[in-house]
Biopython code that builds the backbone (N, CA, C, O; Angstrom):
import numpy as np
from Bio.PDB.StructureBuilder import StructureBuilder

atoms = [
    (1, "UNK", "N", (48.225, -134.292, 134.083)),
    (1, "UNK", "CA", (47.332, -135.252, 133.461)),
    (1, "UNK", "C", (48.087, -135.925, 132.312)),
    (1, "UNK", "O", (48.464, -135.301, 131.320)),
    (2, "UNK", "N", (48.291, -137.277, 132.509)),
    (2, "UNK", "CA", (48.881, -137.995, 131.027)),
    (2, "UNK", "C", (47.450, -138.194, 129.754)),
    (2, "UNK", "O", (46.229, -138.040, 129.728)),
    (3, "UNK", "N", (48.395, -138.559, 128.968)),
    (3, "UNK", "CA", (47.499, -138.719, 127.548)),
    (3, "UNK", "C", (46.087, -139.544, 127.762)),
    (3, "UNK", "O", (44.967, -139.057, 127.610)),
    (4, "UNK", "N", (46.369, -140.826, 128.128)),
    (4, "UNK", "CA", (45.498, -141.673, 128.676)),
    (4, "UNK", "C", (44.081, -140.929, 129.791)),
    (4, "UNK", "O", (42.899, -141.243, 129.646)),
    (5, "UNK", "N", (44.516, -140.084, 130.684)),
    (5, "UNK", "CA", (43.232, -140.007, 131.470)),
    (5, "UNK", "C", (43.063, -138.290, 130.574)),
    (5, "UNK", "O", (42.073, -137.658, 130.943)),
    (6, "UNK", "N", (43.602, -137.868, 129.915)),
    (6, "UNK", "CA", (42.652, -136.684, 128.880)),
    (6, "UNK", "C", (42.091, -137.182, 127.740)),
    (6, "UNK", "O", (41.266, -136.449, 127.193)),
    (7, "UNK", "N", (42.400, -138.565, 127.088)),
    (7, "UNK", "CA", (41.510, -139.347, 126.547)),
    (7, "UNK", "C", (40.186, -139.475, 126.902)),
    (7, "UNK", "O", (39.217, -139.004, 126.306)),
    (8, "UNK", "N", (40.201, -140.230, 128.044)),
    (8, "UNK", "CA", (39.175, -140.635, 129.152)),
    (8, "UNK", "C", (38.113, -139.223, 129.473)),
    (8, "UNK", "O", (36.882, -139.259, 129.443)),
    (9, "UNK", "N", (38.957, -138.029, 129.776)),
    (9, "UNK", "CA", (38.300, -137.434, 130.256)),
    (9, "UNK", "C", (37.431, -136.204, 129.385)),
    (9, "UNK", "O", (36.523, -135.456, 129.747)),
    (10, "UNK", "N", (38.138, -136.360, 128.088)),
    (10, "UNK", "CA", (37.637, -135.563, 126.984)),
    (10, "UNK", "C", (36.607, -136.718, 126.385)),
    (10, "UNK", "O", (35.677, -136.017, 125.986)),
    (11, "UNK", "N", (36.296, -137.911, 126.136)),
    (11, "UNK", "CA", (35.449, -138.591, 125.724)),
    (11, "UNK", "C", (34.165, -138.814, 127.317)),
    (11, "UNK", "O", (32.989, -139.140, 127.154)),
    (12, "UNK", "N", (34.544, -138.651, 128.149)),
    (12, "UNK", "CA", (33.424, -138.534, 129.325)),
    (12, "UNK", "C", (33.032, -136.983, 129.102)),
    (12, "UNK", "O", (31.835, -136.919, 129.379)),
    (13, "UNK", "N", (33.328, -136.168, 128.862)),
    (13, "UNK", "CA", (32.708, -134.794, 128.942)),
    (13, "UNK", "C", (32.019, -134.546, 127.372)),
    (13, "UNK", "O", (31.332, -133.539, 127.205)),
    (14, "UNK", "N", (32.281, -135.701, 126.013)),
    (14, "UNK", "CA", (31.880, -135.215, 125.320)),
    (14, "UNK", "C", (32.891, -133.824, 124.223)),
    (14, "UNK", "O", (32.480, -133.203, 123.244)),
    (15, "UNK", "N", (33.944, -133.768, 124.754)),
    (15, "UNK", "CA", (34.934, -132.622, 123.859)),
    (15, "UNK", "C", (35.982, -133.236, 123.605)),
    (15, "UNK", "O", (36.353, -134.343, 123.994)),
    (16, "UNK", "N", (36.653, -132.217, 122.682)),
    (16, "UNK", "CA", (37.353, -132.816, 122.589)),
    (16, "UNK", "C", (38.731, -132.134, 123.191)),
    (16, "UNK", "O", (38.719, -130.937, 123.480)),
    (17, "UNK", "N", (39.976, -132.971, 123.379)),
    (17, "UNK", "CA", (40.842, -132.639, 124.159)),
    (17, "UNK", "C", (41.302, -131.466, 124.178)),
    (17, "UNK", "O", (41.559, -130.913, 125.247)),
    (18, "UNK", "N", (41.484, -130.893, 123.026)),
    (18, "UNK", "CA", (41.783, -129.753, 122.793)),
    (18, "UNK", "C", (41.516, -128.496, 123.332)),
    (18, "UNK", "O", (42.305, -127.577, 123.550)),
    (19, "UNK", "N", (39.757, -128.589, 123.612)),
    (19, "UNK", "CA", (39.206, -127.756, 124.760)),
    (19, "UNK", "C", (39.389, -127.647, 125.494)),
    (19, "UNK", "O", (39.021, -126.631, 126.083)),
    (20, "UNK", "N", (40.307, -128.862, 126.242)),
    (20, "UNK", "CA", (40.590, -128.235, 127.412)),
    (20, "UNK", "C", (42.473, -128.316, 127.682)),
    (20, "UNK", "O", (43.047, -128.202, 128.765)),
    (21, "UNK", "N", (42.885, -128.464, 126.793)),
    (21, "UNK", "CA", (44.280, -128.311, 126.862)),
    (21, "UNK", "C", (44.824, -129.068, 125.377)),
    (21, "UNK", "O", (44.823, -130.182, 124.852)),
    (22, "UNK", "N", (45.339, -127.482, 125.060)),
    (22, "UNK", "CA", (46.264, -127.671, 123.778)),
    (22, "UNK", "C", (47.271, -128.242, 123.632)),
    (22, "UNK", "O", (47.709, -128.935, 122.714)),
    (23, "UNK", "N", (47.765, -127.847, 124.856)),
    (23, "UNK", "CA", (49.504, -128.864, 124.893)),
    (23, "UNK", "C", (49.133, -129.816, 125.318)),
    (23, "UNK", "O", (50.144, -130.020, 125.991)),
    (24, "UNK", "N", (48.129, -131.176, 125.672)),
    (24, "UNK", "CA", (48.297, -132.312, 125.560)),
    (24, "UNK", "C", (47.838, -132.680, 124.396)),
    (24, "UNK", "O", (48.619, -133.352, 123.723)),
    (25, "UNK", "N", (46.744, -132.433, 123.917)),
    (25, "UNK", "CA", (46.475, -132.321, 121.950)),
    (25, "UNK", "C", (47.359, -132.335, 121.311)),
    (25, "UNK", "O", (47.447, -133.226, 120.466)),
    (26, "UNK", "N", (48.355, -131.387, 121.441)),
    (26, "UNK", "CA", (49.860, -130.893, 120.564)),
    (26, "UNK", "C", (50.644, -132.115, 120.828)),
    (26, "UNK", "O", (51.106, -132.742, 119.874)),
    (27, "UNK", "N", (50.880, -132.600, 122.334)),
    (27, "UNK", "CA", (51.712, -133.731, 122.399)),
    (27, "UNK", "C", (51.064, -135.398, 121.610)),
    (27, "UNK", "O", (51.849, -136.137, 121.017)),
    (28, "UNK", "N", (49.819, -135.684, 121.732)),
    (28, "UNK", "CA", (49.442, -136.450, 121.644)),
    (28, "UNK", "C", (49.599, -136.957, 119.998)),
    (28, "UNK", "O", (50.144, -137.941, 119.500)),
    (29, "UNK", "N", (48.675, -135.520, 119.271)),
    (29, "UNK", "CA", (49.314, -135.513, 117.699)),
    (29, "UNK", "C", (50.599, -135.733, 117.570)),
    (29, "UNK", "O", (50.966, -136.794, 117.064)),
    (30, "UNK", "N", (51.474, -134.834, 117.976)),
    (30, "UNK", "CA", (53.335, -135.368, 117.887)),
    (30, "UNK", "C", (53.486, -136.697, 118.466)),
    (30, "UNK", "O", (54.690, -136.950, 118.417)),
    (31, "UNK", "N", (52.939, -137.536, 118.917)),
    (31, "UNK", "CA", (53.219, -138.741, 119.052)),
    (31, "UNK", "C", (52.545, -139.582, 117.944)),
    (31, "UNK", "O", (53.252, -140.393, 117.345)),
    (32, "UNK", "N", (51.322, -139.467, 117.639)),
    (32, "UNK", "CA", (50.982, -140.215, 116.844)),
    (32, "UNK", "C", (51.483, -139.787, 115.396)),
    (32, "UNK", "O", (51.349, -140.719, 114.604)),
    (33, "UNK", "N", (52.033, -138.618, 114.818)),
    (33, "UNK", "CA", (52.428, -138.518, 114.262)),
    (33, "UNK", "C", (53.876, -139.678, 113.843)),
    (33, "UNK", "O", (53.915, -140.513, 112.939)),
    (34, "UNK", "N", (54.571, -139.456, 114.509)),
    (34, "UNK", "CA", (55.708, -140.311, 114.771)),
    (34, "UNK", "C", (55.880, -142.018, 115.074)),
    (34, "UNK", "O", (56.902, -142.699, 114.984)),
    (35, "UNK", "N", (54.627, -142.390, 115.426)),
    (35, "UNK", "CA", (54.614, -143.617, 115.860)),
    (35, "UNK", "C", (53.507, -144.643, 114.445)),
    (35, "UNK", "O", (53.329, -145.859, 114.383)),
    (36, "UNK", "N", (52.844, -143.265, 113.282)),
    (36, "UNK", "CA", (52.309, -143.859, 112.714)),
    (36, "UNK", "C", (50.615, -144.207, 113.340)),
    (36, "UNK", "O", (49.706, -144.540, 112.579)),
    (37, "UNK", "N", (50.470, -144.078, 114.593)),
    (37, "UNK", "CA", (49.003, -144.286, 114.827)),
    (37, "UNK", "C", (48.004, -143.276, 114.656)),
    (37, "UNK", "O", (48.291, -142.082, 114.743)),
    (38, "UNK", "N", (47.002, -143.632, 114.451)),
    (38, "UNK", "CA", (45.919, -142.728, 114.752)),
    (38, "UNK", "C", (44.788, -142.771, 115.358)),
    (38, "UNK", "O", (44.258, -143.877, 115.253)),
    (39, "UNK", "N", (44.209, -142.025, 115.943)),
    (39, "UNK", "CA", (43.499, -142.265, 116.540)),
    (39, "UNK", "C", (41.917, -143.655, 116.228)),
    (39, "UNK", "O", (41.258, -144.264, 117.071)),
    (40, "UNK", "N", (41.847, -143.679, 114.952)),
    (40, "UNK", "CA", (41.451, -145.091, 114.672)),
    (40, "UNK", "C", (41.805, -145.940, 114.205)),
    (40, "UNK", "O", (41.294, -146.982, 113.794)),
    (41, "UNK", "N", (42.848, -145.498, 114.237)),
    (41, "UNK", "CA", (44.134, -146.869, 113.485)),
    (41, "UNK", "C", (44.243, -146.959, 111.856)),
    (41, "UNK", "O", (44.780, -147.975, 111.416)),
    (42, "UNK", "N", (43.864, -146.160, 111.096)),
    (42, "UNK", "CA", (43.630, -146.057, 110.036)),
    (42, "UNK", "C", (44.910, -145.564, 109.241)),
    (42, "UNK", "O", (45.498, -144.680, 109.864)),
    (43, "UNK", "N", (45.390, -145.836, 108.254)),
    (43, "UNK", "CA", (46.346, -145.432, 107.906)),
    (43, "UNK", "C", (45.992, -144.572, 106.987)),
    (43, "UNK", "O", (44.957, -144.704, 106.334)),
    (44, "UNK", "N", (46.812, -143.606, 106.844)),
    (44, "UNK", "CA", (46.980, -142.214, 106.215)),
    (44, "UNK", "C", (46.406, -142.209, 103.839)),
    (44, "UNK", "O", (47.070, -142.379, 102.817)),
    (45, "UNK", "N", (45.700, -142.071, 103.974)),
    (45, "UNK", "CA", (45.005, -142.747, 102.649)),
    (45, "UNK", "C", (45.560, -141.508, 101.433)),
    (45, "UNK", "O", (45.163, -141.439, 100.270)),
    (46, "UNK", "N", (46.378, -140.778, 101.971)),
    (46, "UNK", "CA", (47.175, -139.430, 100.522)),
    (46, "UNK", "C", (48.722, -139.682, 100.638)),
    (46, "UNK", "O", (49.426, -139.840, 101.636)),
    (47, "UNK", "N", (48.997, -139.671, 99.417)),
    (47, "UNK", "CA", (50.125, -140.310, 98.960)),
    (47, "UNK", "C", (50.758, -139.065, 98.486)),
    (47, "UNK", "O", (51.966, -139.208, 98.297)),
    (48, "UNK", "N", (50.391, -138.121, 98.289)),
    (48, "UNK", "CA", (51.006, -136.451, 98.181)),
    (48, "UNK", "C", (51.112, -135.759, 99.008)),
    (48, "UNK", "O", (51.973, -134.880, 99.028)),
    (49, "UNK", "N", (49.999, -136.020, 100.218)),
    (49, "UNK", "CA", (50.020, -135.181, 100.965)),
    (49, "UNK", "C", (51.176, -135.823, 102.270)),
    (49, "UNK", "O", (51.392, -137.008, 102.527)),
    (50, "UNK", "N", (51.725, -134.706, 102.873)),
    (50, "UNK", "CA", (52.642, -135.459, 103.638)),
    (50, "UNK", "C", (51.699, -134.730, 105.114)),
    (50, "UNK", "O", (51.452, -133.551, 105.367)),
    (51, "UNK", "N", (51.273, -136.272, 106.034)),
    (51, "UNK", "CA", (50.514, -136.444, 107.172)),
    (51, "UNK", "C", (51.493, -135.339, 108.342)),
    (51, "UNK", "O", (51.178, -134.156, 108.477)),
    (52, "UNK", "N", (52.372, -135.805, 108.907)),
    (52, "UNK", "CA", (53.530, -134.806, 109.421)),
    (52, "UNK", "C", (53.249, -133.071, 109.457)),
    (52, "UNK", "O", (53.080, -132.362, 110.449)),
    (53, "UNK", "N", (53.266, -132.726, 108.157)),
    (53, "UNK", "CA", (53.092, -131.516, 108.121)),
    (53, "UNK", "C", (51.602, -130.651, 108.365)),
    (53, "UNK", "O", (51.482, -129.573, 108.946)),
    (54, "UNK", "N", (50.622, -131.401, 107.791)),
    (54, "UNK", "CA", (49.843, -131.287, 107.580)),
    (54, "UNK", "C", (48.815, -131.509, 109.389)),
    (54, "UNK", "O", (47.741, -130.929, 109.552)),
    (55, "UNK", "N", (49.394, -132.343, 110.410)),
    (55, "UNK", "CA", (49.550, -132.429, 111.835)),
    (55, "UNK", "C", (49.759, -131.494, 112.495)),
    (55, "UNK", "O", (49.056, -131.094, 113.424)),
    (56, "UNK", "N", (51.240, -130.803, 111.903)),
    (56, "UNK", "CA", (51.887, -129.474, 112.586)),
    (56, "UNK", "C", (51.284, -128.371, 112.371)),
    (56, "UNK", "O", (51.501, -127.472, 113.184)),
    (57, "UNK", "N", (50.436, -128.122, 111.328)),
    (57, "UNK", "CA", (49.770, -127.156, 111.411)),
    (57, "UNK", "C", (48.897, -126.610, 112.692)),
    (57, "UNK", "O", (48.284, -127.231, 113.561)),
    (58, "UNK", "N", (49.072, -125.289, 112.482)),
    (58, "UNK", "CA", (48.515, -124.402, 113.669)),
    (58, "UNK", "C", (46.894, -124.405, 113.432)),
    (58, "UNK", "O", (46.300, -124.518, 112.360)),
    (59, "UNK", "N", (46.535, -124.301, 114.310)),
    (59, "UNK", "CA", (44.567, -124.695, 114.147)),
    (59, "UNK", "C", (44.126, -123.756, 112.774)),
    (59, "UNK", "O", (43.431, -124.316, 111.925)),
    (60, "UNK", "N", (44.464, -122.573, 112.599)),
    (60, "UNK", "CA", (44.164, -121.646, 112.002)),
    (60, "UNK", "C", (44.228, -121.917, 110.656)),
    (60, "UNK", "O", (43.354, -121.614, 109.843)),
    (61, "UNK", "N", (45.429, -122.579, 110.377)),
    (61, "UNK", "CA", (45.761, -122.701, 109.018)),
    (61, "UNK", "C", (45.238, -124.441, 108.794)),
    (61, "UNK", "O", (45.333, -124.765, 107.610)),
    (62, "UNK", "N", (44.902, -125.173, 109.388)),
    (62, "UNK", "CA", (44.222, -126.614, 109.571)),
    (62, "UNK", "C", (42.933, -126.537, 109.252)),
    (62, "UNK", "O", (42.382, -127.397, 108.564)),
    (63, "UNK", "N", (42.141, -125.155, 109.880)),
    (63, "UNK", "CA", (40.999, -125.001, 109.370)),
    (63, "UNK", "C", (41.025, -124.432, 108.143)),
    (63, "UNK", "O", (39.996, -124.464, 107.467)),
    (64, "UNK", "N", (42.064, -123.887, 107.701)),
    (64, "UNK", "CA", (41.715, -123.042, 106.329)),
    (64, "UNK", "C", (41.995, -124.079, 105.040)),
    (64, "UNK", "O", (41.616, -124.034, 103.870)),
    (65, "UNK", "N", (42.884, -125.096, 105.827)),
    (65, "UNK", "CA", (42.962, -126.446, 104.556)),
    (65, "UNK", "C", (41.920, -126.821, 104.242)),
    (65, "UNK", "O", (41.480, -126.674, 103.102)),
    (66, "UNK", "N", (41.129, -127.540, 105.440)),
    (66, "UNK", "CA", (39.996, -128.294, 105.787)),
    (66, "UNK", "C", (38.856, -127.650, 104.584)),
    (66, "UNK", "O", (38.371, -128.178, 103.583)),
    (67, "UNK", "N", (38.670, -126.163, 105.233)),
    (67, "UNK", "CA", (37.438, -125.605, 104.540)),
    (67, "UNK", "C", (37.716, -125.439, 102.913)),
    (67, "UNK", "O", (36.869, -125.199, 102.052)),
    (68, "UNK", "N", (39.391, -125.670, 102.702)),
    (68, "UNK", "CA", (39.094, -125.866, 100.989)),
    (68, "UNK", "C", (39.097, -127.009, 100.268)),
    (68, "UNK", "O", (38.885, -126.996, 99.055)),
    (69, "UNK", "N", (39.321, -128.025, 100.896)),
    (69, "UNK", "CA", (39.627, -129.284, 100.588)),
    (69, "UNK", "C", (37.591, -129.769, 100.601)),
    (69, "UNK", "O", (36.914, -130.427, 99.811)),
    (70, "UNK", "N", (37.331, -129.221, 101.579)),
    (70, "UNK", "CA", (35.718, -129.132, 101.339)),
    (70, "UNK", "C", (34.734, -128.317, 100.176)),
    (70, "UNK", "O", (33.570, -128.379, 99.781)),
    (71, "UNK", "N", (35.918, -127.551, 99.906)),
    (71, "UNK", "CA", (35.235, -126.502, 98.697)),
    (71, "UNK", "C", (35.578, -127.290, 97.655)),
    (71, "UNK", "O", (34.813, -127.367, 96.694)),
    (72, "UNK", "N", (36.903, -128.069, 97.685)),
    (72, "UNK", "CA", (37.227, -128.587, 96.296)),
    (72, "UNK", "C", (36.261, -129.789, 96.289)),
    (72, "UNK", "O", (35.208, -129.436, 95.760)),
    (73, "UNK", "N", (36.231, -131.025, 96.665)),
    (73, "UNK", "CA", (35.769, -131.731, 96.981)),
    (73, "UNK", "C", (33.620, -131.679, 96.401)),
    (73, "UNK", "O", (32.878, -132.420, 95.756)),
    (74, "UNK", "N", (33.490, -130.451, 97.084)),
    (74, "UNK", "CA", (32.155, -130.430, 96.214)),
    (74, "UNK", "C", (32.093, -129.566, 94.628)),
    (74, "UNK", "O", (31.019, -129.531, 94.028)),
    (75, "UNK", "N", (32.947, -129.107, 94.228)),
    (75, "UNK", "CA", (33.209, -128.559, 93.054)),
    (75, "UNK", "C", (33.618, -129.992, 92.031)),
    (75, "UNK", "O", (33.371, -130.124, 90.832)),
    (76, "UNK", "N", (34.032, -130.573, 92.581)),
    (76, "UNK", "CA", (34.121, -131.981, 91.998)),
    (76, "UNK", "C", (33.324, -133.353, 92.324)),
    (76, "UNK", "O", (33.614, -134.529, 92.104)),
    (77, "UNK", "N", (31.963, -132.606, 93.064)),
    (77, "UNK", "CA", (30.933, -133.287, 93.512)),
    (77, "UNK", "C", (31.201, -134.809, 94.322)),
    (77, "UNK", "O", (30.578, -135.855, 94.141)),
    (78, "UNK", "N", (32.252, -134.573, 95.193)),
    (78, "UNK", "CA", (32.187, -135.290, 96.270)),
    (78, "UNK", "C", (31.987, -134.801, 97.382)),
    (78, "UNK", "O", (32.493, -133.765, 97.813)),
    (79, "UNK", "N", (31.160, -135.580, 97.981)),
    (79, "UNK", "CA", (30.562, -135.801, 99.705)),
    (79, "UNK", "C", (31.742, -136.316, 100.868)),
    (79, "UNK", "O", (31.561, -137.373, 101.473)),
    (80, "UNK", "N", (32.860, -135.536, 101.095)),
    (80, "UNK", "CA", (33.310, -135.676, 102.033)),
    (80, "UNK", "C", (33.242, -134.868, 103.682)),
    (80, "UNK", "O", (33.837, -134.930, 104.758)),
    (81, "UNK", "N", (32.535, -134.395, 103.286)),
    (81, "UNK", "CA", (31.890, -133.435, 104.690)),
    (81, "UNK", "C", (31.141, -134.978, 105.974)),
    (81, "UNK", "O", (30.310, -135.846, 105.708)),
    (82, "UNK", "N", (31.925, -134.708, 107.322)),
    (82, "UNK", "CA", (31.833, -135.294, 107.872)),
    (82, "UNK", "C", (29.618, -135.149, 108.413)),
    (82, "UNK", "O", (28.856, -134.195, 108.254)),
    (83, "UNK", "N", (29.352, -136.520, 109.008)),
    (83, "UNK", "CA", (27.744, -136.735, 109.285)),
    (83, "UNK", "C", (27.747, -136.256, 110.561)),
    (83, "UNK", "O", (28.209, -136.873, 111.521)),
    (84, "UNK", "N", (27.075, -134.810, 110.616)),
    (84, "UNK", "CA", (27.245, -134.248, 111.949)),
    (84, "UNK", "C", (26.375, -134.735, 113.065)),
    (84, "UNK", "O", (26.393, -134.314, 114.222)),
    (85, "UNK", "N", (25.503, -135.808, 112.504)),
    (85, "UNK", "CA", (24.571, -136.983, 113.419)),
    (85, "UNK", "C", (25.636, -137.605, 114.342)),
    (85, "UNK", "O", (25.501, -137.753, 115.556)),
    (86, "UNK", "N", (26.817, -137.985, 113.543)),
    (86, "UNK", "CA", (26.912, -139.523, 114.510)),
    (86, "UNK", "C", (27.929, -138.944, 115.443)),
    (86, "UNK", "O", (28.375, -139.623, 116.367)),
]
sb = StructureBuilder()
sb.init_structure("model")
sb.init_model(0)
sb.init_chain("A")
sb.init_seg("    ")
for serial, (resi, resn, name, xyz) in enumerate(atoms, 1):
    if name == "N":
        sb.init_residue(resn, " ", resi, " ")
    sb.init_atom(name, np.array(xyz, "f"), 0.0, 1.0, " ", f" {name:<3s}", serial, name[0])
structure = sb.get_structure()
């Protein structure tokens, strides 16, 4: 399966790619990593943080950023927790 139809086929099932295969997730991030895209075209908005590394991370330690960057974030009373509506 190329990138393109696990796109397709993770947005028709509703998951995301990852669920159903890590190593095209893994490849897909290492590309967009490298090419500068993202998945909404948005460019990378931290100027300390280096995007690259922070990509390569293993799920485990991605979630353990995530959940403090969410702890900090409301300790300094910002709302960056994604709208689990949309």
């Amino acid at each position: 399966m190329n990138m393109k139809a696990a796109k397709g086929f993770a947005s028709g099932l509703g998951v995301n790619i990852e669920d159903f295969s890590p190593s095209i997730a893994q490849t897909i991030k290492a590309a967009e990593m490298w090419t500068g895209d993202s998945e909404d075209g948005a460019a990378w908005p931290f100027d300390l943080l280096d995007e690259r590394k922070i990509q390569a991370l293993d799920n485990s330690a991605r979630s353990q950023l995530e959940k403090s960057v969410l702890n900090a974030a409301a300790q300094l009373g910002l709302d960056v927790k994604k709208d689990e509506s949309k």
